[in-house]
C-alpha positions in Angstrom: -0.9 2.0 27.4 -1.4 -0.4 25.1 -1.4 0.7 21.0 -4.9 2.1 19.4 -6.1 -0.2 16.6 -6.2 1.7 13.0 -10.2 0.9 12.0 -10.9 1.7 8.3 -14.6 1.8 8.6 -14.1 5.2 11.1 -11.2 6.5 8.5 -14.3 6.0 6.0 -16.7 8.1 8.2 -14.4 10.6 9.0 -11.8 11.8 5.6 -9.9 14.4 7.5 -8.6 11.3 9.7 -6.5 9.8 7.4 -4.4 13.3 7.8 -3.9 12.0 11.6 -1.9 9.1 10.7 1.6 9.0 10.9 2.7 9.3 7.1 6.4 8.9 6.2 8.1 8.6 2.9 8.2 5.8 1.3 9.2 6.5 -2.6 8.8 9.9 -4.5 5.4 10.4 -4.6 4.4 8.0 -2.3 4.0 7.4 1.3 3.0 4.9 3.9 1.4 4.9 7.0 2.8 1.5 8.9 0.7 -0.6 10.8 3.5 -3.2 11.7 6.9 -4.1 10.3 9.2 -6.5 10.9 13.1 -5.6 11.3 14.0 -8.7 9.3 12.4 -8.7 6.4 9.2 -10.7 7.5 5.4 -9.4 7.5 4.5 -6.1 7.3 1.6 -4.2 6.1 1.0 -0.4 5.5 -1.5 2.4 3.9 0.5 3.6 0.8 -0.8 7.1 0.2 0.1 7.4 -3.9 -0.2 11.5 -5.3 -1.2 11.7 -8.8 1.3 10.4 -11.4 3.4 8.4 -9.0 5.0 5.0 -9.4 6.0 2.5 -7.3 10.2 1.1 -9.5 10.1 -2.7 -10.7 10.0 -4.8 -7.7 9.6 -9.1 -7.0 7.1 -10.8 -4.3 9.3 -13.3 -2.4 6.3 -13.7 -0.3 2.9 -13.0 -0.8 1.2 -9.4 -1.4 -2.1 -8.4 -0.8 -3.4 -4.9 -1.8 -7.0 -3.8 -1.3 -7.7 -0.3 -2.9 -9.5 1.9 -0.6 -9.3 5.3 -2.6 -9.0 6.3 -6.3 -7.0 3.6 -8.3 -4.0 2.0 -8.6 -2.1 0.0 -11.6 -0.1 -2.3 -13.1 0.9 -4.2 -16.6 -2.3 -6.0 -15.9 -4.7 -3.4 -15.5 -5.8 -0.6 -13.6 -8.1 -1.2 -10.0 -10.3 0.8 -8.3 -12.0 1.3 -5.2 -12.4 -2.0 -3.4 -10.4 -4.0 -5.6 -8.2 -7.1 -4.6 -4.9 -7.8 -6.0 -3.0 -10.7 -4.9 1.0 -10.8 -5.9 2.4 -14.2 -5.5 5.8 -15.1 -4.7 8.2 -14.5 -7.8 5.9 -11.9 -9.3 7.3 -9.1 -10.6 5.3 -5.8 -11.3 5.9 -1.8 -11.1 2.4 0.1 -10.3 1.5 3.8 -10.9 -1.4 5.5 -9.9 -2.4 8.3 -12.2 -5.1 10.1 -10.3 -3.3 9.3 -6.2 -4.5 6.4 -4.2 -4.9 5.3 -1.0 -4.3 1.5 -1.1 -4.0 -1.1 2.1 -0.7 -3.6 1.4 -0.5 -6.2 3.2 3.6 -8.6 2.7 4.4 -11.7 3.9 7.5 -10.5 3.4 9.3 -7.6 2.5 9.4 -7.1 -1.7 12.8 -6.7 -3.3 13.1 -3.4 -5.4 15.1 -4.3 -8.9 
Protein backbone atom coordinates (compact mmCIF):
# COMPACT_ATOMS: atom_id res chain seq x y z
CA UNK A 1 0.00 0.00 0.00
CA UNK A 2 1.33 2.75 -1.19
CA UNK A 3 1.67 6.14 1.30
CA UNK A 4 -1.47 8.68 1.66
CA UNK A 5 -0.66 12.12 0.43
CA UNK A 6 -0.80 14.93 3.36
CA UNK A 7 -3.37 17.66 1.52
CA UNK A 8 -3.49 21.04 3.39
CA UNK A 9 -6.72 22.26 1.86
CA UNK A 10 -8.66 19.00 3.89
CA UNK A 11 -6.30 19.84 7.15
CA UNK A 12 -7.99 23.39 6.53
CA UNK A 13 -11.60 21.97 6.30
CA UNK A 14 -11.23 19.75 9.04
CA UNK A 15 -8.90 21.37 12.43
CA UNK A 16 -9.08 18.31 14.52
CA UNK A 17 -6.98 16.62 11.66
CA UNK A 18 -3.95 18.18 12.22
CA UNK A 19 -4.08 16.11 15.73
CA UNK A 20 -3.92 12.83 13.40
CA UNK A 21 -0.60 13.57 12.15
CA UNK A 22 2.27 11.93 13.39
CA UNK A 23 4.02 14.81 15.63
CA UNK A 24 7.38 14.20 17.13
CA UNK A 25 9.79 16.50 18.91
CA UNK A 26 11.71 18.48 17.25
CA UNK A 27 13.04 21.37 19.82
CA UNK A 28 11.39 22.46 23.26
CA UNK A 29 8.45 23.79 22.27
CA UNK A 30 8.35 22.74 18.99
CA UNK A 31 7.39 19.82 16.89
CA UNK A 32 7.26 18.48 13.34
CA UNK A 33 5.19 16.44 11.54
CA UNK A 34 7.68 14.98 8.51
CA UNK A 35 6.59 14.63 5.20
CA UNK A 36 10.03 13.31 3.86
CA UNK A 37 13.60 13.36 5.00
CA UNK A 38 16.60 12.48 3.69
CA UNK A 39 19.23 10.32 5.86
CA UNK A 40 22.05 12.41 4.43
CA UNK A 41 21.40 15.69 5.01
CA UNK A 42 19.57 16.40 1.62
CA UNK A 43 15.80 17.70 1.15
CA UNK A 44 13.39 17.42 3.63
CA UNK A 45 10.37 19.20 4.43
CA UNK A 46 7.99 19.12 7.54
CA UNK A 47 4.89 20.89 9.56
CA UNK A 48 6.66 22.58 12.63
CA UNK A 49 3.89 22.86 15.17
CA UNK A 50 5.45 26.04 17.43
CA UNK A 51 3.40 26.40 21.25
CA UNK A 52 3.35 29.81 22.37
CA UNK A 53 6.63 31.46 23.40
CA UNK A 54 8.86 28.89 21.62
CA UNK A 55 12.02 29.48 19.57
CA UNK A 56 13.65 27.74 17.17
CA UNK A 57 18.39 28.32 18.52
CA UNK A 58 20.54 30.34 15.84
CA UNK A 59 20.75 28.16 12.88
CA UNK A 60 22.59 28.75 8.96
CA UNK A 61 20.68 27.72 5.43
CA UNK A 62 23.36 25.78 3.51
CA UNK A 63 20.63 25.21 1.15
CA UNK A 64 17.60 26.91 0.49
CA UNK A 65 14.49 27.22 3.04
CA UNK A 66 11.13 27.83 2.31
CA UNK A 67 8.43 28.45 5.07
CA UNK A 68 4.86 29.22 4.31
CA UNK A 69 2.77 30.06 7.52
CA UNK A 70 -0.34 28.25 7.66
CA UNK A 71 -1.48 29.16 11.38
CA UNK A 72 -0.84 32.07 13.83
CA UNK A 73 2.70 33.64 13.15
CA UNK A 74 6.03 33.05 13.22
CA UNK A 75 9.31 35.46 13.56
CA UNK A 76 12.54 36.47 13.07
CA UNK A 77 15.21 39.64 13.27
CA UNK A 78 13.31 40.70 10.28
CA UNK A 79 9.88 40.72 11.19
CA UNK A 80 7.07 38.82 12.35
CA UNK A 81 4.67 36.72 9.49
CA UNK A 82 1.41 35.65 9.56
CA UNK A 83 -0.95 33.42 8.00
CA UNK A 84 -0.01 32.84 4.42
CA UNK A 85 3.18 34.47 4.46
CA UNK A 86 6.35 33.31 2.40
CA UNK A 87 9.81 33.41 3.72
CA UNK A 88 12.54 32.34 1.61
CA UNK A 89 16.13 31.66 3.57
CA UNK A 90 18.89 31.50 1.21
CA UNK A 91 22.01 29.60 1.50
CA UNK A 92 24.38 31.25 4.23
CA UNK A 93 21.53 32.90 6.02
CA UNK A 94 21.55 32.84 9.39
CA UNK A 95 18.34 33.54 11.58
CA UNK A 96 16.77 32.18 15.11
CA UNK A 97 12.69 32.48 14.89
CA UNK A 98 10.19 32.47 17.82
CA UNK A 99 6.62 32.34 17.68
CA UNK A 100 4.88 34.20 20.49
CA UNK A 101 1.30 33.19 20.07
CA UNK A 102 2.22 29.04 18.48
CA UNK A 103 2.29 28.39 14.83
CA UNK A 104 1.78 25.92 12.49
CA UNK A 105 4.26 26.67 9.61
CA UNK A 106 5.08 24.37 6.38
CA UNK A 107 9.24 24.21 5.91
CA UNK A 108 10.32 23.15 3.08
CA UNK A 109 15.02 22.49 3.01
CA UNK A 110 17.05 21.80 0.32
CA UNK A 111 19.08 20.66 2.74
CA UNK A 112 19.25 20.14 6.17
CA UNK A 113 20.10 23.67 8.32
CA UNK A 114 23.06 23.63 10.69
CA UNK A 115 22.12 24.62 14.38
CA UNK A 116 25.02 27.01 15.89
Amino acid sequence: MSPQPIVLAQLFDNPAAWEGLDWTPFREGIEAAWLHRSEDGGPASALLRYRPGAAAPRHRHVGWEHIIILSGSQGDHRGTYGVGSLIANPPGSEHDVHSRDGCIALLIWEKTPQFL
